[in-house]
C-alpha positions as CSV (number, residue, x, y, z in Angstrom):
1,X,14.9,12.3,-31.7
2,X,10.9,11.9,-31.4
3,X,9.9,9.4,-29.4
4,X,6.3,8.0,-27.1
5,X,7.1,7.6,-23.8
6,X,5.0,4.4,-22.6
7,X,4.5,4.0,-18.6
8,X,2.4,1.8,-16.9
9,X,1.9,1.2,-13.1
10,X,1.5,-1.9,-10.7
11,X,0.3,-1.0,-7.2
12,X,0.1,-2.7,-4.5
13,X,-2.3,-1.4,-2.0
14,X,-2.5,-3.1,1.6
15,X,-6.5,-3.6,2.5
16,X,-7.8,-2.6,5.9
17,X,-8.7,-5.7,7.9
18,X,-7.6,-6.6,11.5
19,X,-6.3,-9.2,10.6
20,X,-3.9,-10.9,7.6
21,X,-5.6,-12.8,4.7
22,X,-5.5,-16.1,5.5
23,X,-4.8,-16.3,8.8
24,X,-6.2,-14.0,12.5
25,X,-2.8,-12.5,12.9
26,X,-3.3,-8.6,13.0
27,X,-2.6,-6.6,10.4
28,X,-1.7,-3.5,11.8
29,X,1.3,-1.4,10.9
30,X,4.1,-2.5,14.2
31,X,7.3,-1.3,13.0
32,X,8.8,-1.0,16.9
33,X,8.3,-4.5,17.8
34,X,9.1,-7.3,15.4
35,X,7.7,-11.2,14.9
36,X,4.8,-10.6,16.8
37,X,2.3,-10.3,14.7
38,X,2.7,-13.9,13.3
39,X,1.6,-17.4,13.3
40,X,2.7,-20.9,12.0
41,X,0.5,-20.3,8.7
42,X,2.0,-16.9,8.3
43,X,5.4,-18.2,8.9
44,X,5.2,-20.9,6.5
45,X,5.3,-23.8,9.3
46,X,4.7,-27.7,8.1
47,X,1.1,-28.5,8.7
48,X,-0.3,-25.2,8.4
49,X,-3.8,-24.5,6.9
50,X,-4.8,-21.3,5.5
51,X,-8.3,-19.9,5.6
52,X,-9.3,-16.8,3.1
53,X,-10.6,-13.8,4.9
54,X,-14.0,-12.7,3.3
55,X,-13.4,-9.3,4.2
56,X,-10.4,-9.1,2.3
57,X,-12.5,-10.1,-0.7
58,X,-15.3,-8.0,0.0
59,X,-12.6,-5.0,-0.3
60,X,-11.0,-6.4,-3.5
61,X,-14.5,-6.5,-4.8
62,X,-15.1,-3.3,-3.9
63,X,-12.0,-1.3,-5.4
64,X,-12.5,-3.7,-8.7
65,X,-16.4,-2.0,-9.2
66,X,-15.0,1.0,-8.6
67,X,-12.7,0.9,-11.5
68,X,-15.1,-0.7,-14.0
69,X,-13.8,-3.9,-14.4
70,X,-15.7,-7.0,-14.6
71,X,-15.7,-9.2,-12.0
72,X,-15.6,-13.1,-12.2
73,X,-17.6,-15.8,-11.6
74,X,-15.1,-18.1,-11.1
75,X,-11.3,-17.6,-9.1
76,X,-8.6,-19.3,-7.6
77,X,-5.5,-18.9,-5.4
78,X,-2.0,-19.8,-7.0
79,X,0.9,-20.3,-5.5
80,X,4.1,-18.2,-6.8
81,X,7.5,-19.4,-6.1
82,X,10.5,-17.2,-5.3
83,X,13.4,-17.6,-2.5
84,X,13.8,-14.2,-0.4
85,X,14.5,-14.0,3.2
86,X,11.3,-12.1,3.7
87,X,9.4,-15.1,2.6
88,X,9.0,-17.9,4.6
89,X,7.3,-20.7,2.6
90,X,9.0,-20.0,-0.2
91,X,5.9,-18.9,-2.1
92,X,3.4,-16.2,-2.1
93,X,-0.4,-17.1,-2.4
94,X,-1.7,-14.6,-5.2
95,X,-3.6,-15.3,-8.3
96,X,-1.9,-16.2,-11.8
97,X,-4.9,-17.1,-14.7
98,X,-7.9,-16.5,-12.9
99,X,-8.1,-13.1,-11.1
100,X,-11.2,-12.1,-9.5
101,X,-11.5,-9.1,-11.4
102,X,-10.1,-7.5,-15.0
103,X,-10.8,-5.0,-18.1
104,X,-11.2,-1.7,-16.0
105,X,-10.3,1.8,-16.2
106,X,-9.9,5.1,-14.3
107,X,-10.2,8.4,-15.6
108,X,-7.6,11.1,-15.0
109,X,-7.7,14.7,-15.8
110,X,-4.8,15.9,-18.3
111,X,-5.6,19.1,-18.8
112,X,-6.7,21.0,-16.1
113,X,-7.0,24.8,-18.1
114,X,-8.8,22.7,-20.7
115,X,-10.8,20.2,-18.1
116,X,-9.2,17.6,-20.9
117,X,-9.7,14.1,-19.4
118,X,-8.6,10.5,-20.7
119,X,-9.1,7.1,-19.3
120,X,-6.5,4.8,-18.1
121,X,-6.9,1.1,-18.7
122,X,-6.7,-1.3,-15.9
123,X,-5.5,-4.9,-16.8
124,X,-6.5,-6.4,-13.7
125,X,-6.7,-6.2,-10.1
126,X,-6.1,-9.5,-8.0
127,X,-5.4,-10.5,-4.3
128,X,-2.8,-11.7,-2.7
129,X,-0.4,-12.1,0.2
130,X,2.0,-9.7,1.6
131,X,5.9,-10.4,2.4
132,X,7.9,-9.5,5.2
133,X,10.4,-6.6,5.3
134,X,14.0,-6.8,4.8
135,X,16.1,-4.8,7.2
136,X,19.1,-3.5,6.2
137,X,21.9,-2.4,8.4
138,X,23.4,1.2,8.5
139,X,25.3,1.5,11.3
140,X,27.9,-0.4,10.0
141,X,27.7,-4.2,11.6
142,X,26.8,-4.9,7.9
143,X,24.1,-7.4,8.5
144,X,20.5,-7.5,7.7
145,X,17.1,-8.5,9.3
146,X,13.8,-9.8,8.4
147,X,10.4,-8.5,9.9
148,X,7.4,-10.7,9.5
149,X,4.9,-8.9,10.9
150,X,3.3,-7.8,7.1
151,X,3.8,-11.4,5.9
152,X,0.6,-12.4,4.8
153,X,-1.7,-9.0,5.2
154,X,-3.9,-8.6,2.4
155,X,-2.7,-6.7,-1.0
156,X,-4.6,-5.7,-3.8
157,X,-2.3,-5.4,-6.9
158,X,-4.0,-3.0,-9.6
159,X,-2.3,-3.6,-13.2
160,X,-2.8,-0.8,-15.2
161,X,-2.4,-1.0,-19.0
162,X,0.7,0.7,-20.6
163,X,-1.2,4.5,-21.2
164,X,0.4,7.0,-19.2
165,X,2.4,9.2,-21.7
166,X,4.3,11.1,-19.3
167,X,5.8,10.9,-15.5
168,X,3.5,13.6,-14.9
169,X,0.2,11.7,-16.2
170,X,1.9,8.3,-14.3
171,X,1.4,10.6,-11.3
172,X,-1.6,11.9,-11.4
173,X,-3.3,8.7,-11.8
174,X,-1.8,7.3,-8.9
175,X,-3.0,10.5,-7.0
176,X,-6.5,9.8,-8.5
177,X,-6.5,5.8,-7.8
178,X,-5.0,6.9,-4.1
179,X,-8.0,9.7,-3.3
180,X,-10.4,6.5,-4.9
181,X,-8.9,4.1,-2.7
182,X,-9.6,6.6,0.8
183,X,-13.1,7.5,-0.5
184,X,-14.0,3.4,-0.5
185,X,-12.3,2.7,3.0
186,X,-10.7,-0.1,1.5
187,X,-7.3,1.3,2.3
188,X,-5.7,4.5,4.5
189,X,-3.0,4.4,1.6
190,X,-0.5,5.5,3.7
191,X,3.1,5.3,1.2
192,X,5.2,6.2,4.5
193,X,4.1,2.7,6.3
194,X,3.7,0.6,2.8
195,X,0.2,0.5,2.7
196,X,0.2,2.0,-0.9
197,X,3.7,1.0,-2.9
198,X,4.0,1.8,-7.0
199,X,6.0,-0.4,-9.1
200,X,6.5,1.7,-12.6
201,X,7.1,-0.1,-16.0
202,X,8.7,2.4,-18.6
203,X,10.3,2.4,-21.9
204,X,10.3,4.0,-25.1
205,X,9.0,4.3,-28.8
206,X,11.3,5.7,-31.1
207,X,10.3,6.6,-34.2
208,X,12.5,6.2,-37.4
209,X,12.5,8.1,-40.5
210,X,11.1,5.5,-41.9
211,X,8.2,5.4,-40.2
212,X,9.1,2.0,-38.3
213,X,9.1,2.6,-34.3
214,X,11.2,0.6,-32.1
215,X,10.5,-0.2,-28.9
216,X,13.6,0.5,-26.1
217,X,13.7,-2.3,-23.7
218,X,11.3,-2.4,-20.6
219,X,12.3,-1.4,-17.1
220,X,11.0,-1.9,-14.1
221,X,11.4,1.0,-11.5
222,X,10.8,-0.8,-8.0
223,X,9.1,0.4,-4.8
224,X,8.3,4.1,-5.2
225,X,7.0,5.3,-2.0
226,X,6.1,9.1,-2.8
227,X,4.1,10.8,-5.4
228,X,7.5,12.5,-5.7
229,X,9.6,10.2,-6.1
230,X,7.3,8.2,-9.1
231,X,8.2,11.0,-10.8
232,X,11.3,12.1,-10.4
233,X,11.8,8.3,-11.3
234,X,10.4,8.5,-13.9
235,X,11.6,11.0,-15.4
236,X,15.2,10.3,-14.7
237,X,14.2,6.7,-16.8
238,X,12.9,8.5,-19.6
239,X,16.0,10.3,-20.2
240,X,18.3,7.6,-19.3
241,X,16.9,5.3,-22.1
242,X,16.9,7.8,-24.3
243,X,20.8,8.5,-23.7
244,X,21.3,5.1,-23.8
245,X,19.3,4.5,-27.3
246,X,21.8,7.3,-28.7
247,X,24.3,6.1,-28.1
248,X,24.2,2.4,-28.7
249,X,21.1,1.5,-30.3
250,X,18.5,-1.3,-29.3
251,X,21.2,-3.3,-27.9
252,X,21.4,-1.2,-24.7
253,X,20.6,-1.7,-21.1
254,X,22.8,-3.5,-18.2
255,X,21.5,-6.9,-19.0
256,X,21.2,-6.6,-23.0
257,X,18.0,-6.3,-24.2
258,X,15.6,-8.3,-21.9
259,X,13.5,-6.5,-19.2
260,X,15.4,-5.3,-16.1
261,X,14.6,-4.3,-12.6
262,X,16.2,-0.7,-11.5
263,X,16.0,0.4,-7.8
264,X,15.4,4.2,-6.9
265,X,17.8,6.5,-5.0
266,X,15.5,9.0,-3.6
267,X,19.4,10.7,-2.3
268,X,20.3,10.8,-6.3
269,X,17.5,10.7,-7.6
270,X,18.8,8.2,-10.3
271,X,17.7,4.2,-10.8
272,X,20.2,2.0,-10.9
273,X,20.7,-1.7,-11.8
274,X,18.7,-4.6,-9.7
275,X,18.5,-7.4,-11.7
276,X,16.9,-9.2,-14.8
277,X,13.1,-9.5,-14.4
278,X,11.8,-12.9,-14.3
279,X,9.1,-14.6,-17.0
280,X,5.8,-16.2,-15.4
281,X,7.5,-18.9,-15.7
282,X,10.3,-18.3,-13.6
283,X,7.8,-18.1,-10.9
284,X,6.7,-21.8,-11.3
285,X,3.0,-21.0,-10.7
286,X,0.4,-23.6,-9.9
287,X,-3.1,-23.6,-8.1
288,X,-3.0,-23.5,-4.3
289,X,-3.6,-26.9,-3.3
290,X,-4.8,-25.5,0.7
291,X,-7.5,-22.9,-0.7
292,X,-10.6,-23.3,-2.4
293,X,-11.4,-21.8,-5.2
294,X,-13.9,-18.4,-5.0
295,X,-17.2,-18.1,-6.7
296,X,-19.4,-14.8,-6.8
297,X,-22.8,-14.8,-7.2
298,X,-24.4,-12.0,-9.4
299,X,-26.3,-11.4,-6.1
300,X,-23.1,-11.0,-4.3
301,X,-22.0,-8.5,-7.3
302,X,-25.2,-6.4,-6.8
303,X,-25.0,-6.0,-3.4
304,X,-21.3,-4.6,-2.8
305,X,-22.0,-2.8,-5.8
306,X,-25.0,-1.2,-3.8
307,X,-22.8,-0.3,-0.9
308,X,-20.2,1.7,-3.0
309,X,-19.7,5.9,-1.5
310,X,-19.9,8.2,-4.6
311,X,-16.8,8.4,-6.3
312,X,-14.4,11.7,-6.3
313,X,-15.6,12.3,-10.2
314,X,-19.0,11.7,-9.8
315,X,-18.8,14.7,-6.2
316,X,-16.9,17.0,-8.3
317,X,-19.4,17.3,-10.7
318,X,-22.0,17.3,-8.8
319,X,-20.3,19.8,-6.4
320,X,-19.7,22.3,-9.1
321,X,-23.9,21.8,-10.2
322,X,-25.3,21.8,-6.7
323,X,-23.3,24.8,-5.0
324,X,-22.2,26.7,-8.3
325,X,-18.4,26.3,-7.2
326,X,-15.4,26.7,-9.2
327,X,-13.6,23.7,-10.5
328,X,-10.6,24.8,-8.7
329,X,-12.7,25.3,-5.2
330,X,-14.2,21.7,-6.1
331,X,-11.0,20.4,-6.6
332,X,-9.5,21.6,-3.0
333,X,-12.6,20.2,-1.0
334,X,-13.1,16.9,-2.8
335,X,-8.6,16.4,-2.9
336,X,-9.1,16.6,1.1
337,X,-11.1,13.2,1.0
338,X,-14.6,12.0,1.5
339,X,-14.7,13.3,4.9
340,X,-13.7,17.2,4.2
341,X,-16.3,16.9,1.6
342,X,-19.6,15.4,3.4
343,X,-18.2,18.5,6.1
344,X,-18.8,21.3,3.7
345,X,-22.0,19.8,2.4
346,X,-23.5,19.8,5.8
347,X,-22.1,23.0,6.6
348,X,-23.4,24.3,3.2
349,X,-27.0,23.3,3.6
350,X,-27.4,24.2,7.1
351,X,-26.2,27.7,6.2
352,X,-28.1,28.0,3.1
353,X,-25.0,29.7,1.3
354,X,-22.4,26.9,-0.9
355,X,-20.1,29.6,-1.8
356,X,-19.4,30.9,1.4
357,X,-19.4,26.9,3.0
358,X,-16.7,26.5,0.4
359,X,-14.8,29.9,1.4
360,X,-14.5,28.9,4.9
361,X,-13.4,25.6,4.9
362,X,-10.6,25.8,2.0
363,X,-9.6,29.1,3.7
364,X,-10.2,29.1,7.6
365,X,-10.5,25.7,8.3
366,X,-7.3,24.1,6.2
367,X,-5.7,27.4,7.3
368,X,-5.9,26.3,11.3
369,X,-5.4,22.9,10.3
370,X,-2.0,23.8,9.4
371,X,-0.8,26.1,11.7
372,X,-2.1,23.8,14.8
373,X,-0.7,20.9,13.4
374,X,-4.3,18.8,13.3
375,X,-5.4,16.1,11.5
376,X,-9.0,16.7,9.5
377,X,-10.2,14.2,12.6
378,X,-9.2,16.3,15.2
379,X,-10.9,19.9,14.2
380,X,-13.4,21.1,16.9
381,X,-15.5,22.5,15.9
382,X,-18.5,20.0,13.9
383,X,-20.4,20.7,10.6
384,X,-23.5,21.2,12.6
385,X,-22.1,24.3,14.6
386,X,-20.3,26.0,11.4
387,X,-23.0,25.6,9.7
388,X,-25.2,27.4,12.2
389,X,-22.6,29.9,13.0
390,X,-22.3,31.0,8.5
391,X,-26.0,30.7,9.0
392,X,-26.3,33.9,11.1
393,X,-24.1,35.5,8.7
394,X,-26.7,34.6,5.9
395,X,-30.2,35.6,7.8
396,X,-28.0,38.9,8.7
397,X,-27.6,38.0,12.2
398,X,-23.6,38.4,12.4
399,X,-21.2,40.4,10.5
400,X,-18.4,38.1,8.6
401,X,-15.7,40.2,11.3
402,X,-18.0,38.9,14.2
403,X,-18.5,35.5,13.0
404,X,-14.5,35.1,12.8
405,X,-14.1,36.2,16.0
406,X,-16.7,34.0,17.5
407,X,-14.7,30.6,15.5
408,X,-11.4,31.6,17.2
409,X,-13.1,31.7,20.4
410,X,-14.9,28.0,19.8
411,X,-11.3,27.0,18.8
412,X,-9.5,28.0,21.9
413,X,-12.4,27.9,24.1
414,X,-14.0,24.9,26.1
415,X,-16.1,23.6,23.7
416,X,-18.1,24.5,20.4
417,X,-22.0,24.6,20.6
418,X,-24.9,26.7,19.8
419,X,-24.9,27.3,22.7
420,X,-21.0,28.7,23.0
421,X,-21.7,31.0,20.0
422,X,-25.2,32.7,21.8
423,X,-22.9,33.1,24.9
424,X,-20.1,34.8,22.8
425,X,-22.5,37.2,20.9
426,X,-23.8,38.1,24.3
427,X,-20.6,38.8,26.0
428,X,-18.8,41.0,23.2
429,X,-22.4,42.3,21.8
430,X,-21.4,40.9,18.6
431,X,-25.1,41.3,17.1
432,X,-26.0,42.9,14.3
433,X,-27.0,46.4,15.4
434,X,-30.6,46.9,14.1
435,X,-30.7,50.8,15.7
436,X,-29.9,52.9,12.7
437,X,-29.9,56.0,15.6
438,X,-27.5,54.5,18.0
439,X,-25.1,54.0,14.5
440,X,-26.1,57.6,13.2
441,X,-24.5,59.1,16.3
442,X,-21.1,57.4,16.5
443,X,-20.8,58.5,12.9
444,X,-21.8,61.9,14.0
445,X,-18.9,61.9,16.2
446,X,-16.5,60.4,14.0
447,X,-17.5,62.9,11.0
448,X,-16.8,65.8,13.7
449,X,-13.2,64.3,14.8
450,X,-12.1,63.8,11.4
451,X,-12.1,67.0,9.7
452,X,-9.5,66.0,7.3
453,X,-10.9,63.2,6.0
454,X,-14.7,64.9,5.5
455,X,-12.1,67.6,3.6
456,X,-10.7,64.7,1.2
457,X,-13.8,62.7,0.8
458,X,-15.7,66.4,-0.1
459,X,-12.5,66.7,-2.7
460,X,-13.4,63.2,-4.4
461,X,-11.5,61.0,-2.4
462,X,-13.6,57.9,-1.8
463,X,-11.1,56.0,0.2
464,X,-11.3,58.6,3.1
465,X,-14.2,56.9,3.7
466,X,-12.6,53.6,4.9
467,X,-10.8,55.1,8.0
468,X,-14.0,56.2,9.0
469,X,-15.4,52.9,8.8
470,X,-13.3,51.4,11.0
471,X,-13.9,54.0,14.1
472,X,-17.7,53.6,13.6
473,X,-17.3,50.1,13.6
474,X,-15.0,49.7,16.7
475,X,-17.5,51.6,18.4
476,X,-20.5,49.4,17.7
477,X,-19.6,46.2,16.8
478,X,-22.1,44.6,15.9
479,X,-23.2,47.1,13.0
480,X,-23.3,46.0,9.5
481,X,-19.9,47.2,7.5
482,X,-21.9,47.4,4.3
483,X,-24.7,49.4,5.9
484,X,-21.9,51.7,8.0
485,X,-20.3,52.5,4.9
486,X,-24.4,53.8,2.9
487,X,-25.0,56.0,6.1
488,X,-21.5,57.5,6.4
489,X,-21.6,58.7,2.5
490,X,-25.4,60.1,3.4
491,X,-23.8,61.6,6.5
492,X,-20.7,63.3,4.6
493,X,-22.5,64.6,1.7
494,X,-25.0,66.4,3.6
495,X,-21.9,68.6,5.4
């Protein structure tokens, strides 16, 4: 049966102030102890005023340039009305009719063999107020509790329009919105604490012979908290409708044919039944009668717009341009986030070399990061030092073998400097030899204890040659592999 799979995302992405949006209760993640971050406006007490926090708009504004969309003049709070035990007042202050910002996009890549890109719309992006968090019990007393320490930090939802074709697509934009997010600093995006959370809206065209398409009813896939779950989720949706179109028509779905809410199971990896999704009007929106409206100046505009980091497109292309990288190397620095990335342009134009910046820190540096179990943060050694360490490599100073050496020994040493690496060349004579006649007798007596391989390398066997290498080498250190390898081949077919 052909059919257009038609998937749009709502994420909620918590901003990074100290404190919540419309009150100075922190906003920081505090899982361990509960109800402390909290304050009669955050809990919904009588008499409670709330006061916006600038910074919270200043970030809104921020992401919103970032994705192209326009930003208004003119916008005001609103007051939407649900009953959960996670919400106190009874309402959440967010923004109905008048968001501070639509009409965007963000471009993914769909095609990396082909570098095939397409842009995904964004409806709008608006503030609002965050809820508590439901705990539920599973050690069997059966009951549940509510955390209000998130009630009331600042959330940006981002509406995207309904353009994602598959879960795969759905997931690579997130990934790409995410890495945007990190680059502006508006966010640490972290899905495991909540700071990023995907809601995913899915359902199906099915084309008829007739050339009519009908549309499968929407569903709502709720909370997705991994770029792995959104689409296994996904995906499991996809097929479920489908199933579900075949076998009863448009009249499927547990609740008829309205929009429903389905919950996850990232133990099945199935959605199941929630409930029947609410109109606008369920919500009984009005304006805010506590919070003044919000108007931006053109001025204002200019200057956050001013402010904005270059975006993870705009590096990538200028990364492959500037350093004559790969798209795939590109790919690996700028995916490690803004900071990776200004850390192998510094290292790159200190030593003078992009393509060997790139090899070091995609390969050695991600490498340690690894095995040591280190954030990015926590590496050792700084851009500066690397970059003057690769530098000896490129002004012929230090072999590649030496200069490896010399970066485990700033790793597990006291301290990387200059200053370290000059002291670690001078202990273990890791300089490049420049006396050709110190080298020519090593590999004098090498040639004269290796009288089988002179013997093979005489009968055209090149790779007798490589032994050798390695015996001249151990011997002086600091010679040049490249040059070893020219005077040994002089030295063997003079014999």
């Amino acid at each position: 049966m052909n059919h257009t799979v038609i998937i749009g995302l709502e994420v909620h992405v918590q901003l990074q102030t100290k404190s919540k949006i419309f009150c100075g209760c922190s906003a920081d993640f505090n899982p361990d102890h509960p109800n402390v971050q909290t304050c009669p406006v955050c809990l919904g007490l009588p008499g409670a005023l709330p006061v916006m926090n600038r910074e919270a708009f200043e970030l809104g504004v921020k992401t919103a340039l970032a994705l192209n969309c326009e930003i208004s003049s003119y916008t005001k709070w609103d007051r939407k009305h649900y009953y959960y035990p996670d919400l106190p007042k009874g309402f959440q202050i967010s923004q109905f009719d008048l968001p501070f910002s639509e009409d965007g996009f963000l471009e993914i890549e769909t095609n990396p063999e082909t570098g095939e890109r397409r842009r995904i719309g964004i409806i709008r992006a608006h503030l609002e107020e965050d809820a508590g968090k439901n705990l539920h019990d599973d050690a069997g007393r059966s009951d549940s509790q509510v955390d209000l320490n998130r009630a009331g930090t600042p959330l940006l939802e981002i509406v995207s329009q309904p353009d994602m074709r598959t879960a795969a697509e759905a997931t690579k934009y997130l990934q790409e919105l995410r890495l945007l997010l990190t680059y502006l600093g508006v966010s640490d995006c972290n899905m495991q604490e909540g700071s990023l959370r995907c809601d995913a809206n899915v359902n199906l065209h099915i084309h008829q012979d007739d050339g009519h398409k009908v549309p499968t009813p929407i569903v709502e896939v709720k909370n997705l908290n991994s770029f792995r779950n959104v689409e296994i989720a996904l995906e499991y949706e996809v097929q479920r409708q489908l199933e579900a179109f075949k076998a009863t028509g448009i009249k499927f779905g547990d609740k008829g044919g309205h929009k429903t809410t389905r919950g996850f199971d990232a133990g099945t990896g199935k959605t199941t039944p929630q409930r029947e999704k609410e109109d606008s009007a369920d919500y009984r929106y009005f304006p805010d009668p506590d919070l003044l409206p919000v108007t931006v100046t053109e001025d204002y505009i200019s200057s956050v717009r001013e402010a904005l980091p270059e975006f993870p497109a705009d590096r990538r292309k200028r990364f492959v341009a500037a350093y004559q990288l790969s798209d795939y190397d590109v790919q690996v620095i700028v995916d490690q986030g803004r900071g990776f990335g200004d850390y192998f342009e510094e290292v790159a134009k200190l030593c003078g070399d992009g393509k060997q910046a790139c090899n070091w820190v995609t390969q050695d540096i991600l490498r340690e990061l690894k095995e040591r179990k280190l954030e990015f943060s926590e590496f050792p050694i700084s851009a500066p030092v690397l970059g003057d360490l690769l530098g000896r490599i490129t002004k012929k100073k230090l072999t590649t073998k030496s200069a490896r050496e010399i970066f485990m020994d700033l790793l597990d040493g006291n301290g990387a400097s200059t200053a370290r690496i000059d002291e670690i060349i001078a202990a273990k004579g890791l300089a490049i030899v420049e006396d050709t006649g110190a080298i020519e007798k090593v590999i004098a007596t090498v040639i004269d204890k290796n009288a089988k391989a002179v013997a093979d390398f005489k009968a055209g066997k090149q790779a007798a040659v490589g032994a050798l290498i390695g015996q001249v080498m151990r011997e002086v250190k600091g010679a040049d592999p490249q040059k070893v390898r020219e005077m040994l081949i002089a030295a063997l077919s003079q014999r």
